[in-house]
PADO-348413 format. One record per residue (C-alpha): residue in one letter; residue number from 1; chain; x, y, z. Coordinates in Angstrom, 1 decimal. Layout:
REM residues N
  type  seq  mol       u       v       w
     a  NUM    A       X       Y       Z
...
REM end
This chain:
REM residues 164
  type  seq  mol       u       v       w
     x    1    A     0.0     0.0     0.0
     x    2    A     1.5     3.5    -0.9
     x    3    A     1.4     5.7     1.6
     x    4    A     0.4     9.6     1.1
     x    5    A     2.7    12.0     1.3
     x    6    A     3.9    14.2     4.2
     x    7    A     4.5    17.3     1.8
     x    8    A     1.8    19.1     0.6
     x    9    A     1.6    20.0    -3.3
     x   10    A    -0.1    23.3    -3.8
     x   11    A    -2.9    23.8    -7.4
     x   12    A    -0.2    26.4    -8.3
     x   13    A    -3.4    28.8    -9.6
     x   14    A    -2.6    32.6    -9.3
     x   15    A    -4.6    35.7   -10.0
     x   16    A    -3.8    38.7   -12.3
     x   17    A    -4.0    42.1   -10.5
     x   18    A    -4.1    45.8   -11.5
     x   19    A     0.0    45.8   -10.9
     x   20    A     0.6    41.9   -10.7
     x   21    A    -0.6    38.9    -9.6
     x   22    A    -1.6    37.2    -5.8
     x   23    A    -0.8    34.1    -4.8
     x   24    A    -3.0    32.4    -2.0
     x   25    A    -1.3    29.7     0.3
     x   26    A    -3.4    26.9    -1.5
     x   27    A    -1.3    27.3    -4.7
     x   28    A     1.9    26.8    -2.5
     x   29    A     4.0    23.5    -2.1
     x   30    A     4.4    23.1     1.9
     x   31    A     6.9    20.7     3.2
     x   32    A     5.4    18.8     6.0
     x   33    A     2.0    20.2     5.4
     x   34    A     0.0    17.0     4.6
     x   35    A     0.6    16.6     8.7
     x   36    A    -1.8    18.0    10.8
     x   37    A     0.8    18.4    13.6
     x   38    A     2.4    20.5    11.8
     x   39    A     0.6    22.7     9.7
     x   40    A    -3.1    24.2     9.6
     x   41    A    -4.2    24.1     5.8
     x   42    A    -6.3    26.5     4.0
     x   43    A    -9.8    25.1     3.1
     x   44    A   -10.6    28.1     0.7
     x   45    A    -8.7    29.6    -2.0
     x   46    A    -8.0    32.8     0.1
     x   47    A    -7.6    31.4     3.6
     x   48    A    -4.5    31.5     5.0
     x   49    A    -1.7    28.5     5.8
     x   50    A    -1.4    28.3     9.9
     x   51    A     2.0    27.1    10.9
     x   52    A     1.2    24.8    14.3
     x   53    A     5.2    24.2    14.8
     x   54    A     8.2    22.7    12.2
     x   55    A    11.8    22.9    13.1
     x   56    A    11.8    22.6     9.1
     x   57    A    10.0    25.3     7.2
     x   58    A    10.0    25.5     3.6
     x   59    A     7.0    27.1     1.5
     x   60    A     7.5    27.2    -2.4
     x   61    A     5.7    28.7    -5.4
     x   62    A     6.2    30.2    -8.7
     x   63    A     4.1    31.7   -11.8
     x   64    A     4.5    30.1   -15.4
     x   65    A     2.8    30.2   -18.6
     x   66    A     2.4    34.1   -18.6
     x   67    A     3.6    36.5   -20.4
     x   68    A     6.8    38.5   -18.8
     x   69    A     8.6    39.5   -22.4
     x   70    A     7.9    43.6   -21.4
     x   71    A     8.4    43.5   -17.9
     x   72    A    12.0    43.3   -16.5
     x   73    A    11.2    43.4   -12.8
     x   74    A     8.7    42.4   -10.0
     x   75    A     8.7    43.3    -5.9
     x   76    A     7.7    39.5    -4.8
     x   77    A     6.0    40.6    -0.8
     x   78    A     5.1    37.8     1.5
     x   79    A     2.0    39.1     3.6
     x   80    A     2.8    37.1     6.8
     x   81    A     2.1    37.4    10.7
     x   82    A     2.5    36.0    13.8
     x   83    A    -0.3    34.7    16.3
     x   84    A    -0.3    35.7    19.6
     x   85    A     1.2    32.0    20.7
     x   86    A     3.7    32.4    18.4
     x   87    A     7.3    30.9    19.8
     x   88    A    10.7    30.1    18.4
     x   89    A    11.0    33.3    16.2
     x   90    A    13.5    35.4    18.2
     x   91    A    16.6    32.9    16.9
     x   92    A    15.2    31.8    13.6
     x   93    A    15.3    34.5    11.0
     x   94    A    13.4    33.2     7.7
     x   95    A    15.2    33.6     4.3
     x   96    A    12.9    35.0     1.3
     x   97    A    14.0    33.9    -2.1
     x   98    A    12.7    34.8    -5.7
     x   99    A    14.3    33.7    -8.8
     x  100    A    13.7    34.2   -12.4
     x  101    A    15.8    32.8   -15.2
     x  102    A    19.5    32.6   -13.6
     x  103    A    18.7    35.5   -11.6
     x  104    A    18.1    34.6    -7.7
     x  105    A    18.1    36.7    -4.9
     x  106    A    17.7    35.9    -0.9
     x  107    A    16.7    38.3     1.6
     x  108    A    17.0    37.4     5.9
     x  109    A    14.0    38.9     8.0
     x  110    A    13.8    38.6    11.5
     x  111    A     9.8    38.7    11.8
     x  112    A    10.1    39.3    15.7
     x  113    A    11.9    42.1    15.3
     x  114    A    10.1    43.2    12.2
     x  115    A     6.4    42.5    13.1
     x  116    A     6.9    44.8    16.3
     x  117    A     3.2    44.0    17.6
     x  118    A     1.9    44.6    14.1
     x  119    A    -1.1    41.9    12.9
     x  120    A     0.1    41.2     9.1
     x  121    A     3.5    42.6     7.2
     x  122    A     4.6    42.1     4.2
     x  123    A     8.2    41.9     3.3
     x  124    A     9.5    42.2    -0.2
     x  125    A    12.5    40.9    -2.4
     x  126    A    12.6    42.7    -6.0
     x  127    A    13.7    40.3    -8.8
     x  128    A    14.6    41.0   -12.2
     x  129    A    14.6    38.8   -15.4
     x  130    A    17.4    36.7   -15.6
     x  131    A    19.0    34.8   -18.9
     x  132    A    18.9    31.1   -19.8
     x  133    A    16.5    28.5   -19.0
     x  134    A    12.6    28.8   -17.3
     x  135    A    12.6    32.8   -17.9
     x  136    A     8.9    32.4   -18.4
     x  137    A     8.7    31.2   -14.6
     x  138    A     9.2    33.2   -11.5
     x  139    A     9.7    30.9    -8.5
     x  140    A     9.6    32.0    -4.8
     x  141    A     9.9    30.7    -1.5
     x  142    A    10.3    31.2     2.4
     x  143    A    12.3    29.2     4.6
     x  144    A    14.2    28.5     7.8
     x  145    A    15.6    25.3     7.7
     x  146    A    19.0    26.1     9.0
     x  147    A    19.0    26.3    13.2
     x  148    A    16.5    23.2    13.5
     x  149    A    14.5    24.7    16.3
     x  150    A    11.1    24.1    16.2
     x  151    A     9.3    27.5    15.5
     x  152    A     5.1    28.1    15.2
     x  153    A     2.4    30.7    15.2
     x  154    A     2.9    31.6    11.4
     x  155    A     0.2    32.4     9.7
     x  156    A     0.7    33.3     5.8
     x  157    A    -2.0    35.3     4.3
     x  158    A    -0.6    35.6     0.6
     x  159    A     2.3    36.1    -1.8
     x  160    A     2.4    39.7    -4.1
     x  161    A     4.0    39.9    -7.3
     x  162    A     4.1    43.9    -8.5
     x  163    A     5.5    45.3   -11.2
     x  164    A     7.9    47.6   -10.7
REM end
């Protein structure tokens, strides 16, 4: 009997908006979030992704199939916050990471620090097109999978792409 996978594999839809597109959490790939232990998932399109707690966390996405020839560069914002029993944050800064042809870029964000009592933030990495292969793609992703302490109380809300 096969068993079902741990990792959740997100529909990978997006929506065009007046400066870009959205991404909700249910189009993300989730590692570790087929586990209800470890991760609340969204039921709707446009409900968020609750982190329960992962020493592990690693939440990829990316937008093919459109049409990027004319634009050169996007601000890719991950609208985040943390719940009031959030824990593990203080020593476990996330990474954000966009990358589009052979261009990727990483950004570190401290989210207790940067949240500062705040309900939702949204912290941005601008990417520009790259050369070479999968220039039609933009991928993104937000992780902390270096200190391997267990961390919780994230909740992501949704990720931005905006033209710049």
């Amino acid at each position: 009997m096969a068993s079902k996978s741990l990792h959740y594999q997100g529909n990978h839809t997006f929506s065009k908006t007046e400066k870009g597109y959205i991404i909700y959490p249910k189009a993300l790939n989730i590692v570790w979030g087929n586990d209800k232990r470890f991760w609340n998932l969204p039921k709707y399109e446009k409900d968020g992704a609750e982190l329960i707690q992962v020493n592990w966390l690693e939440v990829t996405g990316c937008i093919d199939n459109i049409n990027v020839a004319k634009k050169t560069s996007y601000d890719v914002g991950f609208t985040v916050s943390l719940m009031t029993d959030a824990f593990g944050w203080s020593d476990s800064p996330v990474y954000l990471m966009a990358k589009w042809g052979d261009n990727t870029q990483w950004r570190k964000v401290n989210l207790t620090n940067d949240i500062n009592g705040k309900k939702m933030m949204s912290k941005t990495i601008t990417i520009t097109k790259g050369k070479g292969n999968n220039v039609d793609k933009i991928y993104f992703g937000l992780y902390e999978v270096w200190n391997k302490k267990w961390k919780g109380g994230l909740k992501i809300h949704s990720i931005n792409l905006t033209e710049i």
